[in-house]
FIPA-190645 format. One record per residue: x, y, z of N, C-alpha, C in turn; residue in one letter; residue number from 1. Coordinates in nm, 4 decimals. Atoms other than C-alpha are relative to their C-alpha. Example, Ala and Ser with C-alpha at 12.3 -4.5 7.8 and 13.67 -1.06 7.14 Angstrom:
residues 2
0.0890,-0.1190,0.0000,1.2300,-0.4500,0.7800,0.0900,0.1200,0.0000,A,1
-0.0820,-0.1190,-0.0060,1.3670,-0.1060,0.7140,-0.0770,0.1090,0.0730,S,2
END
This chain:
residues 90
-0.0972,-0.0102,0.1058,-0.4442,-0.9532,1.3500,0.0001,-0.1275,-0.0827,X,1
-0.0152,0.1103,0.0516,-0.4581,-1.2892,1.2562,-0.1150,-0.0423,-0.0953,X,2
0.1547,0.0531,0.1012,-0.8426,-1.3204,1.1034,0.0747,0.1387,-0.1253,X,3
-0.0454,-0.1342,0.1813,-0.6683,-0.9442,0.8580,0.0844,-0.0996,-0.0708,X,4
-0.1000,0.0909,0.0404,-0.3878,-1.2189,0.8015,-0.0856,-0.0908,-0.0841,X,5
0.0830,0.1104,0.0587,-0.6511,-1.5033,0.6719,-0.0490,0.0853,-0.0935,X,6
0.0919,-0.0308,0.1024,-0.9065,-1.2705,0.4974,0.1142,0.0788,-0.0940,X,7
-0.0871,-0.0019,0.0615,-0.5449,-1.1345,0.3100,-0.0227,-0.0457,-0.0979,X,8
-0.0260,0.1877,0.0514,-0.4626,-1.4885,0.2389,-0.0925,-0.0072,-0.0814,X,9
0.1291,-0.0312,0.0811,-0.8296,-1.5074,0.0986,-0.0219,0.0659,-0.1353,X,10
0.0350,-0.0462,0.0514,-0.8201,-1.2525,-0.1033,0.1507,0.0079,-0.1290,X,11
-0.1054,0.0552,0.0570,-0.4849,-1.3162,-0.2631,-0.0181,-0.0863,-0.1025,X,12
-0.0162,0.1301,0.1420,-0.5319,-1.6485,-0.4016,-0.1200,0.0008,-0.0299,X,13
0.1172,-0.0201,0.1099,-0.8334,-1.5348,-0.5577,0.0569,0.0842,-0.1698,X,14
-0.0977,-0.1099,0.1265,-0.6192,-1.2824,-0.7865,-0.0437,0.1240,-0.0041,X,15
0.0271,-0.1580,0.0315,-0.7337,-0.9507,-0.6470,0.0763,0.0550,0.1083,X,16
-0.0330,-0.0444,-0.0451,-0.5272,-0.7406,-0.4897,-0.0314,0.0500,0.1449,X,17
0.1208,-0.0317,-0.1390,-0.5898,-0.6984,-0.0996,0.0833,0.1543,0.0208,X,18
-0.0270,-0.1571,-0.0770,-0.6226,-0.3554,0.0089,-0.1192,0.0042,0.0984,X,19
0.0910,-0.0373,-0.0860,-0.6919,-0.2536,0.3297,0.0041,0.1506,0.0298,X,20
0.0190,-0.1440,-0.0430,-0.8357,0.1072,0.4189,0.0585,0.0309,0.1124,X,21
-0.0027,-0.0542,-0.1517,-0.7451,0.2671,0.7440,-0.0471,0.1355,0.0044,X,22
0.0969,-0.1394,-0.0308,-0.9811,0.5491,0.8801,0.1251,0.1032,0.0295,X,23
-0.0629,-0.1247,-0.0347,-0.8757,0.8972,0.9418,-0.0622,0.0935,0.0796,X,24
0.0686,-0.0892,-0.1409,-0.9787,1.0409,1.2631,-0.0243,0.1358,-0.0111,X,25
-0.0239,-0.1093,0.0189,-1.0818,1.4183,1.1872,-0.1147,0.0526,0.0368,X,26
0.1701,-0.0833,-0.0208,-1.3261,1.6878,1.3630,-0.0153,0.0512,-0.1100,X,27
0.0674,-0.0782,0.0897,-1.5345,1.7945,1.1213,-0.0286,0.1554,0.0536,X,28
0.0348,-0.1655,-0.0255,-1.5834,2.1266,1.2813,0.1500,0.0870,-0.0515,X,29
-0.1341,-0.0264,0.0563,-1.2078,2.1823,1.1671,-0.0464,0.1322,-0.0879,X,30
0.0444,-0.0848,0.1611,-1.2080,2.4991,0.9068,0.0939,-0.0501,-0.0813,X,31
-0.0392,0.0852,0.1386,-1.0840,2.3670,0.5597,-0.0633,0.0635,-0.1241,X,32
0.0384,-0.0126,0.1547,-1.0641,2.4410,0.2012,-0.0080,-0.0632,-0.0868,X,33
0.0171,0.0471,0.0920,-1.1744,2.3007,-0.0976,0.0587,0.0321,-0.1004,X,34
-0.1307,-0.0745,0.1517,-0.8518,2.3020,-0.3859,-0.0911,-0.1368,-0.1007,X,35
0.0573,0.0628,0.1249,-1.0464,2.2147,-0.6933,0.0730,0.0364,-0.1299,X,36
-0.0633,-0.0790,0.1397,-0.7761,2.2894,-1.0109,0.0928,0.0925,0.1154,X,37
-0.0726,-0.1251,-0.0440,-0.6667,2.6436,-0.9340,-0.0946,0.0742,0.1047,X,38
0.1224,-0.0547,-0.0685,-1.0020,2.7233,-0.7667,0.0369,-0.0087,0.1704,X,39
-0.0077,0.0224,-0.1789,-0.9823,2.7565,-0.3570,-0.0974,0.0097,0.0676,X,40
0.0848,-0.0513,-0.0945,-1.2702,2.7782,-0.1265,-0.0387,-0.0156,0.1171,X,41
0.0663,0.0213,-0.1305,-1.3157,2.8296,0.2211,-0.0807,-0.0665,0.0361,X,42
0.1282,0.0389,-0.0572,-1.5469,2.6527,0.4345,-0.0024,0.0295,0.1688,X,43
0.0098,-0.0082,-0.1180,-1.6506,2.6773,0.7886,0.0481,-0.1036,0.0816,X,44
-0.0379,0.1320,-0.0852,-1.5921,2.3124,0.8767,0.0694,-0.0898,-0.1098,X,45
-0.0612,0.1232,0.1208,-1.4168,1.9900,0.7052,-0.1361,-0.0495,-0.0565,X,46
0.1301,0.0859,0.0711,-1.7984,1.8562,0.7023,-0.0055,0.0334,-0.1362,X,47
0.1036,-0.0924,0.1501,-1.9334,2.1444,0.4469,0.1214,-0.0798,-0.0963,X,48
-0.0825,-0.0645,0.0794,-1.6100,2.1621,0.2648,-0.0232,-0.2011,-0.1041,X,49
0.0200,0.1548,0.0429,-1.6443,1.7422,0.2124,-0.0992,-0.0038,-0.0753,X,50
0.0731,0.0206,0.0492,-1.9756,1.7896,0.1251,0.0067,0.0785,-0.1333,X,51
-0.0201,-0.1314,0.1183,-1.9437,2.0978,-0.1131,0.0654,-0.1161,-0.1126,X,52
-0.0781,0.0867,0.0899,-1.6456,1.8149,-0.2955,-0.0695,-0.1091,-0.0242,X,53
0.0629,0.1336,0.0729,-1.9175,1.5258,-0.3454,-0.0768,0.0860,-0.0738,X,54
0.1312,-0.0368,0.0591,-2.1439,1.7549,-0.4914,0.0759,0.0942,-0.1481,X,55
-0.0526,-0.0666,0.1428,-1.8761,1.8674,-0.7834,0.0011,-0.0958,-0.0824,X,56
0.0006,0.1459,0.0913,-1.9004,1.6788,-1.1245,0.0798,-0.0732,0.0180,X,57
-0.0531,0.0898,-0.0606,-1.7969,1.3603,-1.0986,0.1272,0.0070,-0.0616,X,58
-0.1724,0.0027,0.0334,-1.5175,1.4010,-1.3322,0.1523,0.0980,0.0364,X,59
-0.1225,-0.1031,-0.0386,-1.3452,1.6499,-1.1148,-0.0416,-0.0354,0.1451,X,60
-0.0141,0.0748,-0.1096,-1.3995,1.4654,-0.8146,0.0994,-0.0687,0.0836,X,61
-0.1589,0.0324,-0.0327,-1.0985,1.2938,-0.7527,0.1228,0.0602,-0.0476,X,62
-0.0951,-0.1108,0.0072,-0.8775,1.5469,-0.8673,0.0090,0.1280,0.1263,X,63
0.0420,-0.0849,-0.1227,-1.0460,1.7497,-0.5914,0.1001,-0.0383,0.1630,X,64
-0.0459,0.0444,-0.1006,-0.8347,1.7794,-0.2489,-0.0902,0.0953,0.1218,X,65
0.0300,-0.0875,-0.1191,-0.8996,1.9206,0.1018,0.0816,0.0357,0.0669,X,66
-0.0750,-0.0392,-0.1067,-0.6989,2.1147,0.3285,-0.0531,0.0623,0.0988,X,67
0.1369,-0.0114,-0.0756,-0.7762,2.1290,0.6503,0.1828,0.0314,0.1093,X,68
-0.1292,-0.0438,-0.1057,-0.4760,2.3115,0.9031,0.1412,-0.0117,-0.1138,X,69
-0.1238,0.0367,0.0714,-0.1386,2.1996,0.7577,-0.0298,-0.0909,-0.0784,X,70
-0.0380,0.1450,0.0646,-0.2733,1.8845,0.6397,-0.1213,0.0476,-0.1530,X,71
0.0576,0.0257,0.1107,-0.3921,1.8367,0.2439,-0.0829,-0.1348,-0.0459,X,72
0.0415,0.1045,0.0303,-0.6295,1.5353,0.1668,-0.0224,-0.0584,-0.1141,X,73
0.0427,0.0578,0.1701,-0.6666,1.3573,-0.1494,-0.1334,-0.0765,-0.0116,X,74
0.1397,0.1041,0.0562,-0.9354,1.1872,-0.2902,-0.0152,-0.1230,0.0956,X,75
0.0489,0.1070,-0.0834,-0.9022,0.8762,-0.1260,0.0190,0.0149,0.1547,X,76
0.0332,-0.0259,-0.1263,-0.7980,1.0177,0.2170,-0.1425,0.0177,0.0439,X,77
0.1324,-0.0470,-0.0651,-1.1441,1.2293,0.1874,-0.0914,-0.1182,-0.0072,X,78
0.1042,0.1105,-0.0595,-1.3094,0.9062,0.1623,0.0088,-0.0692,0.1041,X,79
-0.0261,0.0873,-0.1438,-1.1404,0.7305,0.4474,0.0072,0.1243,0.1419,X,80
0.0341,-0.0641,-0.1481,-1.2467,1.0545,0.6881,-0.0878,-0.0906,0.0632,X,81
0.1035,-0.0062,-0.0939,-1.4590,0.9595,1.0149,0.0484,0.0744,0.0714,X,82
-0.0164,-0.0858,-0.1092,-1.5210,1.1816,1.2489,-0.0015,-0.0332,0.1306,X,83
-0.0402,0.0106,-0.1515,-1.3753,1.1914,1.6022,-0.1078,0.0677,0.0672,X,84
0.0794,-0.0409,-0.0566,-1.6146,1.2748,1.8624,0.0607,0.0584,0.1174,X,85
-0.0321,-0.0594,-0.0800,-1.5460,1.5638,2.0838,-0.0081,-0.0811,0.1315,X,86
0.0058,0.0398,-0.0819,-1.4297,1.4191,2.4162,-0.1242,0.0702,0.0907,X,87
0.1135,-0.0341,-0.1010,-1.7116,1.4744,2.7077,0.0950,0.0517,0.0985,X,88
-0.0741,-0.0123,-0.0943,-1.5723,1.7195,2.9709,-0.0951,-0.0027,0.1124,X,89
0.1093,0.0309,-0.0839,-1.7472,1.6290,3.3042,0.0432,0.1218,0.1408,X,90
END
């Protein structure tokens, strides 16, 4: 906690705003839709549905969300997904 505290500090009295990300733990095997506008589309998993949303023009890119169960993602959530790795049952 203390080196996030310094590189802050750092980034502060330079004059840029510190932002820090925090990941978002999510199986991609999830099913999820792609809300583009008014448009909706299914997918099989969060992967596709992620991928399907980088591959729309760029200027409707971040307008683009995901929903994936109850939860809705925005633009910058869908960039701060990683995927959780199915526990190992032994």
């Amino acid at each position: 906690m203390q080196a996030l505290s310094v590189f802050a500090d750092m980034i502060a009295s330079s004059g840029q705003e510190a932002q820090v990300s925090t990941k978002i733990w999510v199986d991609v095997n999830d099913l999820a839709a792609l809300i583009d506008g008014d448009n909706s589309v299914e997918y099989l998993t969060l992967g596709a549905a992620v991928v399907a949303r980088d591959n729309l023009p760029a200027d409707r890119i971040n307008g683009a969300k995901i929903k994936c169960g109850a939860r809705i993602f925005t633009a910058d959530e869908i960039d701060r997904l990683y995927h959780k790795p199915a526990s190992r049952k032994q």
